[in-house]
NUBAZA-989229 format. One record per residue (C-alpha): residue in three letters; z, y, x. Coordinates in steps of 0.02 Angstrom, whole numbers, padded with zeros to 5 digits, always signed. Layout:
<nupas>
ALAZYX;...
</nupas>
This chain:
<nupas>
UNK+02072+05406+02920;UNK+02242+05478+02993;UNK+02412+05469+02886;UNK+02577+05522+02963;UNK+02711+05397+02984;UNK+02882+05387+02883;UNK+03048+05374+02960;UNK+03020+05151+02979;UNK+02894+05197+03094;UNK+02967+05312+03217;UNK+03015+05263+03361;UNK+03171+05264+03429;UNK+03143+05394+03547;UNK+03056+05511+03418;UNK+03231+05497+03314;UNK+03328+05540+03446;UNK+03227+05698+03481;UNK+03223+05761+03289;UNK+03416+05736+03265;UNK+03458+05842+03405;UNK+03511+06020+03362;UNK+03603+06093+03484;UNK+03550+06124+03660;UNK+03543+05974+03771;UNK+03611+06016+03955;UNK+03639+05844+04007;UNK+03543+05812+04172;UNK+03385+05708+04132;UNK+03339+05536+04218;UNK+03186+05461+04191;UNK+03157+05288+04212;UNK+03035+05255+04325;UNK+02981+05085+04412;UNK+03043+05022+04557;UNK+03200+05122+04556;UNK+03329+05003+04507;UNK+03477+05034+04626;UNK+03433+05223+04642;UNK+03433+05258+04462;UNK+03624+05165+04444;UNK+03682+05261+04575;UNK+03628+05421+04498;UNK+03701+05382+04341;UNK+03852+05338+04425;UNK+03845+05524+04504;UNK+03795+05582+04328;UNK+03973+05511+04259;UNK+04085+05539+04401;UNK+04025+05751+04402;UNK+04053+05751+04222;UNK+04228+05678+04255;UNK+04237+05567+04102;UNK+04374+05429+04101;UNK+04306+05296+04192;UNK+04395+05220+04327;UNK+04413+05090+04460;UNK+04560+04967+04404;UNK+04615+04781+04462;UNK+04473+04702+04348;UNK+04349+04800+04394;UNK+04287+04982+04284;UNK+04402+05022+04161;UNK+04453+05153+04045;UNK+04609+05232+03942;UNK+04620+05176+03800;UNK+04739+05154+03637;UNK+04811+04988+03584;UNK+04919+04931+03455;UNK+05090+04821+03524;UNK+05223+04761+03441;UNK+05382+04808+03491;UNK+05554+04748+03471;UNK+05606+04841+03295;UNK+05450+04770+03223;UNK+05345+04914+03244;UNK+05156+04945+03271;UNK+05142+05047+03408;UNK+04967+05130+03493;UNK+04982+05117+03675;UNK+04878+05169+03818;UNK+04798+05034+03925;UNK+04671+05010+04051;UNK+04544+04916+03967;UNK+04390+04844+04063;UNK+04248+04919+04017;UNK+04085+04805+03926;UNK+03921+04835+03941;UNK+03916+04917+03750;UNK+04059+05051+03827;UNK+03952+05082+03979;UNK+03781+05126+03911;UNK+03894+05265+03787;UNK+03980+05308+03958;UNK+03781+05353+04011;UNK+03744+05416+03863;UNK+03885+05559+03868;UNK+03838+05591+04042;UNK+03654+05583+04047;UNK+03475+05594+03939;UNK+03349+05465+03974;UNK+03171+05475+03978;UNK+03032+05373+03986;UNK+02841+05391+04005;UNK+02732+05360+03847;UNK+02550+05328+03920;UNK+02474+05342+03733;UNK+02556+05505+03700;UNK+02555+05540+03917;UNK+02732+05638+03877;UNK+02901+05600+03944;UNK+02994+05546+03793;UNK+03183+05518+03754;UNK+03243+05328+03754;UNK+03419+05245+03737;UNK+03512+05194+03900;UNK+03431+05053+03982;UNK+03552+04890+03981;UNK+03494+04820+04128;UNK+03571+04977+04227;UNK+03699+04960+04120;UNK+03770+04809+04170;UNK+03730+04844+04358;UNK+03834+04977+04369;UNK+03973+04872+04299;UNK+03931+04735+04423;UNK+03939+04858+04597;UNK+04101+04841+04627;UNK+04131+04921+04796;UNK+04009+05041+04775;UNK+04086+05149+04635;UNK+04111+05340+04645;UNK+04246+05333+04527;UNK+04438+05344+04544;UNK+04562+05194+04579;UNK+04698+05178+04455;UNK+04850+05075+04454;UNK+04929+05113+04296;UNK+04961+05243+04160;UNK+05112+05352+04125;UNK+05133+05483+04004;UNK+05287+05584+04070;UNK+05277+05700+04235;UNK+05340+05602+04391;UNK+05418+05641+04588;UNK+05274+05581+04680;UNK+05275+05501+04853;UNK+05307+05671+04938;UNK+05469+05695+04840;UNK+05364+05834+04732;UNK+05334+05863+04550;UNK+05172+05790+04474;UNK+05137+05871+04310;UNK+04955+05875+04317;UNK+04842+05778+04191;UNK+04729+05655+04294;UNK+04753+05538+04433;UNK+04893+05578+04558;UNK+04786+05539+04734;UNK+04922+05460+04824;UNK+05034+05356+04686;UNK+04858+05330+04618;UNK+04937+05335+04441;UNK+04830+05409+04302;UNK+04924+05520+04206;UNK+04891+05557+04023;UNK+04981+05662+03886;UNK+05117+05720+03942;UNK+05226+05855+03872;UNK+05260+06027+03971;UNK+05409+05998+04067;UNK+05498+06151+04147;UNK+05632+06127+04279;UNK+05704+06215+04438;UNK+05592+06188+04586;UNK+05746+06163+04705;UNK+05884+06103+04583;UNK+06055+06098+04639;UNK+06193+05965+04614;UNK+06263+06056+04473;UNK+06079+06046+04381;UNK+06107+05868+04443;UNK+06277+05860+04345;UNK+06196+05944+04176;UNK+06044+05827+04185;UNK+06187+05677+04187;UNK+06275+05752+04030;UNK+06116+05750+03936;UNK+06063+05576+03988;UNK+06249+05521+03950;UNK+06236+05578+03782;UNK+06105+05466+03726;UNK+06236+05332+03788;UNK+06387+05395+03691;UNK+06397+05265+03552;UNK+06372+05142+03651;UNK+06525+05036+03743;UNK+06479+04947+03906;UNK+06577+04829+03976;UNK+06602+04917+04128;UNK+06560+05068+04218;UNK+06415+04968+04335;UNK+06325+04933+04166;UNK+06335+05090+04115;UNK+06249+05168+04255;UNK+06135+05012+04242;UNK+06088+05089+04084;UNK+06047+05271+04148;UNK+05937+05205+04290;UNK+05848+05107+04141;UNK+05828+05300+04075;UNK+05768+05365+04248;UNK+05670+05226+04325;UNK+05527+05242+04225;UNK+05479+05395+04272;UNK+05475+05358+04455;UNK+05344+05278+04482;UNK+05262+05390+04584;UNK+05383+05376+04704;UNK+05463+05228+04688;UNK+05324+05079+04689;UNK+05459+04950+04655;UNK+05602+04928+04565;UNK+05734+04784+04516;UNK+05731+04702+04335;UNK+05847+04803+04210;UNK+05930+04684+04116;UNK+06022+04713+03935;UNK+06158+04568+03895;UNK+06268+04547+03742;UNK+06375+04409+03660;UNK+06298+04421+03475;UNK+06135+04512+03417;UNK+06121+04676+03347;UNK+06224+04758+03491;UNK+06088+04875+03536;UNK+05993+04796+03671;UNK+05826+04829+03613;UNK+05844+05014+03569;UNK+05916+05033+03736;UNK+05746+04980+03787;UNK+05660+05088+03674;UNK+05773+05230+03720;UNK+05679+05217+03893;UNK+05519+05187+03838;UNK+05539+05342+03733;UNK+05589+05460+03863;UNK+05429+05386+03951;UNK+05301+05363+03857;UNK+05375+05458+03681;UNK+05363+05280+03599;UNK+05457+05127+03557;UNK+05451+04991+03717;UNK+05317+04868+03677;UNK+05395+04683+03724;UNK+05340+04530+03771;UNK+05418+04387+03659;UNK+05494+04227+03700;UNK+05362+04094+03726;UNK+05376+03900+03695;UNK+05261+03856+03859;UNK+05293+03924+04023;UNK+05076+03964+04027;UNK+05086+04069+03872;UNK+05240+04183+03958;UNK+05133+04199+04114;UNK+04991+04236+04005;UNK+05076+04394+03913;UNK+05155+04440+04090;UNK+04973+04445+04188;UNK+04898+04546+04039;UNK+05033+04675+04048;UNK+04995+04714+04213;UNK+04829+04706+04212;UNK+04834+04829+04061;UNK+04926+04961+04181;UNK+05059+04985+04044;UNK+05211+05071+04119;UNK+05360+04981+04048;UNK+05372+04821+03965;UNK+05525+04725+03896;UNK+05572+04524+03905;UNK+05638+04537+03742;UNK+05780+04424+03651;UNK+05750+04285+03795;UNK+05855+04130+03710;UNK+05959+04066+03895;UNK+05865+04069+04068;UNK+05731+04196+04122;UNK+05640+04107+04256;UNK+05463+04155+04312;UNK+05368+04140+04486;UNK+05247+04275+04446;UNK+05368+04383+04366;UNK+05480+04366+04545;UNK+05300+04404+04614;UNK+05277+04549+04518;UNK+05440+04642+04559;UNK+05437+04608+04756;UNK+05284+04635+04797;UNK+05180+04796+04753;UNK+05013+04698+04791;UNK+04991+04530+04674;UNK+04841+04408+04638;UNK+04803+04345+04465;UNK+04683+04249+04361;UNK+04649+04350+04197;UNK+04665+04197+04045;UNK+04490+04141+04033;UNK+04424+04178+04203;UNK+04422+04101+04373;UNK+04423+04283+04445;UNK+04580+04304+04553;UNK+04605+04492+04519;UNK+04730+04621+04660;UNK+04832+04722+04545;UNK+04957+04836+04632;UNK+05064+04872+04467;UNK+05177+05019+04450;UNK+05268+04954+04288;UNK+05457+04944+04258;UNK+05543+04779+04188;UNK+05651+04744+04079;UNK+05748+04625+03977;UNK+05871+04582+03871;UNK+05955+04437+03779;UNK+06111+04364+03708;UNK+06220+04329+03850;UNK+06042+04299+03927;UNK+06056+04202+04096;UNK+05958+04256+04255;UNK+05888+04124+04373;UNK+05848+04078+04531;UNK+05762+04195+04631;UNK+05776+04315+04510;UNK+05951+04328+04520;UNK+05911+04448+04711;UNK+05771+04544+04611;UNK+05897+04617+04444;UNK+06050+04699+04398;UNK+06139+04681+04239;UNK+06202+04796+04100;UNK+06330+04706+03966;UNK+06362+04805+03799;UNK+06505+04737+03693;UNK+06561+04818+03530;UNK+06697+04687+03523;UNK+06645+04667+03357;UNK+06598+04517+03244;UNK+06446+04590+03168;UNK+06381+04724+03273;UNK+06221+04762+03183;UNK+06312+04845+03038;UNK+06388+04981+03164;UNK+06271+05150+03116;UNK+06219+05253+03245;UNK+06256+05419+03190;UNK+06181+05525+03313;UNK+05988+05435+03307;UNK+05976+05455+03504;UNK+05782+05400+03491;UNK+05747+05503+03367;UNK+05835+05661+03471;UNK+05729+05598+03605;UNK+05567+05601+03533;UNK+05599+05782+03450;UNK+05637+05834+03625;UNK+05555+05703+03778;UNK+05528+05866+03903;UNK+05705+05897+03894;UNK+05764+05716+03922;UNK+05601+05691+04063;UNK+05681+05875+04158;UNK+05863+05806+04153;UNK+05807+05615+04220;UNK+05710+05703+04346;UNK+05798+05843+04405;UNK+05934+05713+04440;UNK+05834+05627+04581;UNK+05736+05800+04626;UNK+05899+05882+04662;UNK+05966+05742+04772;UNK+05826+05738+04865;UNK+05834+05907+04904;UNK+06004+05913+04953;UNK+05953+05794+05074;UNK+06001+05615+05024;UNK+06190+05635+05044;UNK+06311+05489+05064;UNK+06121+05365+05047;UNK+06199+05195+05011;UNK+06144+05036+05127;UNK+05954+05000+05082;UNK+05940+04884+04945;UNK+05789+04714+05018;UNK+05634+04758+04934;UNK+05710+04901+04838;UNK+05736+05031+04974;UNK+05645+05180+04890;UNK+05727+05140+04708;UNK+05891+05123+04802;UNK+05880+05287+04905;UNK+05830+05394+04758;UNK+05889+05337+04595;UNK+06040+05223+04663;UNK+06106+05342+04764;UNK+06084+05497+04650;UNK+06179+05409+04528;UNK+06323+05372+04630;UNK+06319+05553+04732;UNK+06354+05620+04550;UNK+06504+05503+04512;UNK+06428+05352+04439;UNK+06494+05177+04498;UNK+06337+05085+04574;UNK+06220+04993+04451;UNK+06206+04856+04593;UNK+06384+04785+04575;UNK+06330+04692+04442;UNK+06220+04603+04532;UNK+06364+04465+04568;UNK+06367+04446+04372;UNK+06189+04426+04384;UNK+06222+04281+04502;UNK+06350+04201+04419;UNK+06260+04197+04275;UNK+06113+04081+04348;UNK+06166+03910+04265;UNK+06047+03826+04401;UNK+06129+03923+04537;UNK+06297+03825+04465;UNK+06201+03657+04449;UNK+06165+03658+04648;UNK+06337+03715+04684;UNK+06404+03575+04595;UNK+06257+03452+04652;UNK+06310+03507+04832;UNK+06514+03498+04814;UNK+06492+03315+04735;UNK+06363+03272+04888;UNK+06501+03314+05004;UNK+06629+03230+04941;UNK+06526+03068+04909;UNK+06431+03067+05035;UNK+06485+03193+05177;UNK+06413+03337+05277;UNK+06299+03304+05421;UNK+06226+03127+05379;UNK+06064+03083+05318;UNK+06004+03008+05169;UNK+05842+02946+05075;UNK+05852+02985+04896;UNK+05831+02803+04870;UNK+06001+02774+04954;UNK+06104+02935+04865;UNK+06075+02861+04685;UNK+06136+02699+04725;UNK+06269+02779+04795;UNK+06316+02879+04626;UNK+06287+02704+04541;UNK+06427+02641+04628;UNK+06549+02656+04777;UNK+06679+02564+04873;UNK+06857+02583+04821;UNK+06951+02464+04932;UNK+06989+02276+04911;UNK+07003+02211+04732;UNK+06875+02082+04705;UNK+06925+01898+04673;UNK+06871+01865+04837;UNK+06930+02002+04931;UNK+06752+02093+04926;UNK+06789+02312+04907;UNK+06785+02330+04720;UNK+06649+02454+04662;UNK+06625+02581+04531;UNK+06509+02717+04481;UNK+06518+02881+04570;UNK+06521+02991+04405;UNK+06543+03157+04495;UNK+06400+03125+04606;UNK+06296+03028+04473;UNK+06328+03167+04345;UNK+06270+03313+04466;UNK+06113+03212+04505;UNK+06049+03213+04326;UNK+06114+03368+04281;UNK+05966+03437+04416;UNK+05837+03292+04392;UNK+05885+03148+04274;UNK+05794+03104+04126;UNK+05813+02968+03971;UNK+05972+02915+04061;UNK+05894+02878+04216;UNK+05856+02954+04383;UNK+05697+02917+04472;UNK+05689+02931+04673;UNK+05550+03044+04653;UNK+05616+03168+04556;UNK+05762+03187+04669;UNK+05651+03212+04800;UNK+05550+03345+04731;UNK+05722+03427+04673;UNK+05776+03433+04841;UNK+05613+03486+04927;UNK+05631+03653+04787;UNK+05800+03702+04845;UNK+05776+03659+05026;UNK+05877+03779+05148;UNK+05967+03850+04986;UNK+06148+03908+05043;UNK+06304+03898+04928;UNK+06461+03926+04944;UNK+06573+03773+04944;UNK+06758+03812+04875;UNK+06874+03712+04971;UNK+07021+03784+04866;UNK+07179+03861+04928;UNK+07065+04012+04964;UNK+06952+03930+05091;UNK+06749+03907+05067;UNK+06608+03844+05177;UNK+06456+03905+05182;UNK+06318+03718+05155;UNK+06121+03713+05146;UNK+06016+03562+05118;UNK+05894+03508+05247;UNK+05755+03378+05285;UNK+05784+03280+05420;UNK+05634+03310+05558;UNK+05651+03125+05623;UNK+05531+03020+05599;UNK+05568+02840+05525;UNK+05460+02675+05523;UNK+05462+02684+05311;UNK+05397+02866+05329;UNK+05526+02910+05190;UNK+05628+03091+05171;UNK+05813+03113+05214;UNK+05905+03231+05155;UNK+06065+03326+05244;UNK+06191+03445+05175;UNK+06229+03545+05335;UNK+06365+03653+05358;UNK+06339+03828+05429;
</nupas>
């Protein structure tokens, strides 16, 4: 006796055939033995002809898609990000391209199946053998690509290799002049007009913040844009957002201050990994120091290790930096790699002052007008030719020769100027500097030391006869003792070894030595290449 079955006992296959309604023009693959590699490479064919949004990014296939950030003003923001894709996002990345099919011998029909996992998770796994797209980021505004043209097209841009996604219509000349230049400037300017800089460098500091971003098709590097005030609520983090608005039509997602160096590096490597096209340090409390983060902004190529993986992955990020703090302090090697923009109200409580005009709100109501006048500015001095290019800036050349110089060819003091505020600002900078001048007058230039032998020096020194017995009387050396721990003393003490390793870090460092009356010397630190019997280090403060 026959009976037919209810819905519990179809199978999967005989659902997916009664729920479809529409015709079905999705090219069929059926899953036949023995055809492992084949069948992923056709369904890789499948996806890439159907041009979905899957694409070849530094952790492997990845995909557009929103996240909520936080940003600066407390706000929960949906961003796009390259996010790797999982096996669950690949087999509806097969579905949408393809049907599947698979033989039935009771019923000796073809029948419709689900995507096979196994394939699945092949096709994630054949990396180098992928149809699809690279992709080195996401931007949301039109951009100058490499060429010096205008890239307006949704998609990725083949050369920059950035993928572009939602952006507005933006209409502007095709060969702007200088006086488009000029009107572009006025309309960037007023975003700026309640704001007071401390001088003209910042200010134009602050319109390359507005411009930057949306080079990054043909600028592939660009310095850190730094926001500094003496009290909070100056501004510094809607200036941010100003230029995250006129990029990406949203507030700047930040990366907070973190209490361990691992969990800064941690946010840093997932921002680029994400592909998201501006980021912001925000309210750093005294030094911004990173190694990666120097990384990041010299070099266009990078290795990382995503948090929770051995993988070391090559990103080649396109984003823009930036950062801001009160009276935030620049460090080391960073110092070369950022320029500086200082906003002072001169007032004691600066967050009360209202901003009447709302410049992110005018931005947002209007982003194709603020994208044309940023990038007609560059367009326009490219076309004319470069005039009056300023003196390449090291690892900057491209920024510097486009948005530098544009700024300056339309009147605007140079936003690299402040680049010796930058360096002043690096307290460690002034901790050598004062390490080395106390060195020097202890101990002299040219001779060599083990560390062993500089501390007890700045324990104590001769001063000429004055002991009972005629001995040289002695006394601490508390310049030189005081400079020492400044850089590497700890619990009142300084260990050999740490001035050692101290001095290994800032080995063939140059500073300037002020010898007063308007005279300086230029002094580096070097290890000695002679070999002694004890096998010990020493140490020489050369002068150039």
């Amino acid at each position: 006796m026959t009976h037919e079955r209810d819905d519990t006992e179809r199978s999967t296959a005989d659902i997916i055939q009664l729920e479809r309604h529409e015709p079905d023009y999705r090219p069929v693959v059926r899953l036949e033995a023995g055809l492992y590699t084949q069948l992923a490479e056709r369904i890789e064919r499948a996806i890439h002809a159907k041009r979905l949004p899957l694409y070849v990014g530094a952790v492997g296939l990845v995909y557009p898609a929103g996240r909520n950030v936080e940003t600066a003003e407390e706000v929960s923001i949906t961003v796009t990000q390259l996010v790797p894709v999982t096996t669950p996002v690949m087999l509806q990345f097969m579905d949408q391209a393809t049907r599947f099919e698979r033989y039935d011998r009771r019923s000796s029909q073809w029948l419709a199946v689900k995507p096979p996992r196994d394939i699945a998770e092949l096709i994630i796994a054949r990396r180098g053998f992928w149809p699809f797209p690279e992709v080195h980021g996401v931007i949301a505004a039109p951009t100058i690509g490499a060429d010096g043209n205008f890239v307006s097209k949704d998609g990725v841009d083949a050369k920059s290799k950035l993928l572009l996604a939602g952006a507005p219509v933006v209409e502007m000349a095709k060969l702007p002049t200088r006086e488009d230049a000029l009107a572009g400037l006025e309309v960037l300017e007023g975003l700026l007009a309640e704001y007071q800089f401390s001088d003209e460098s910042s200010r134009s500091v602050a319109l390359s913040m507005l411009i930057t971003p949306l080079m990054r098709g043909l600028v592939p590097l660009a310095p850190l844009h730094c926001v500094s005030a003496p009290v909070a609520g100056s501004g510094k983090s809607y200036l941010a957002s100003l230029a995250s608005g006129i990029a990406t039509g949203r507030y700047c997602p930040v990366i907070p201050p973190a209490n361990k160096e691992e969990e800064f590096e941690k946010r840093l490597i997932g921002a680029m990994l994400a592909g998201m096209p501006i980021v912001s340090f925000d309210n750093v409390n005294g030094v911004l120091d990173s190694s990666t983060l120097c990384q990041a902004l010299e070099q266009r190529i990078i290795e990382v290790r995503p948090l929770g993986t051995s993988t070391l992955c090559t990103v080649e990020q396109r984003m823009t930096w930036l950062a801001n703090g009160n009276n935030i302090q620049i460090a080391q090697d960073l110092t070369r790699r950022s320029i500086m923009c200082r906003v002072d109200r001169n007032e004691e409580r600066p967050e009360l002052h209202e901003y009447d005009e709302r410049p992110f709100e005018q931005v947002i109501r209007n982003r194709a007008k603020y994208i044309a006048a940023a990038l007609t500015i560059v367009r326009a001095y490219i076309v004319a030719g470069r005039p009056g290019k300023l003196a390449p800036l090291a690892s900057y050349e491209q920024w510097s020769d486009s948005v530098r110089s544009a700024l300056v060819w339309l009147g605007c003091a140079d936003p690299c100027e402040t680049m010796l505020a930058v360096r002043a600002s690096d307290g460690r900078l002034q901790q050598l500097g004062t390490l080395f001048a106390a060195w020097a007058s202890s101990l002299g230039l040219g001779m060599e030391y083990p560390a062993k032998q500089v501390i007890t020096v700045a324990h104590s020194r001769k001063t000429g006869s004055g002991g009972p017995h005629g001995e040289p009387a002695m006394e601490p050396d508390s310049q030189l003792w005081d400079a020492i721990y400044e850089c590497c003393g700890a619990k009142g003490a300084i260990e050999p070894k740490a001035l050692g390793n101290f001095l290994k870090n800032v080995v063939d460092r140059v500073v300037t030595l002020d010898l007063g009356e308007g005279k300086s010397v230029l002094v580096k630190m070097i290890k000695s290449d002679e070999m002694h019997r004890d096998n010990v280090a020493r140490w020489i403060l050369k002068m150039l």
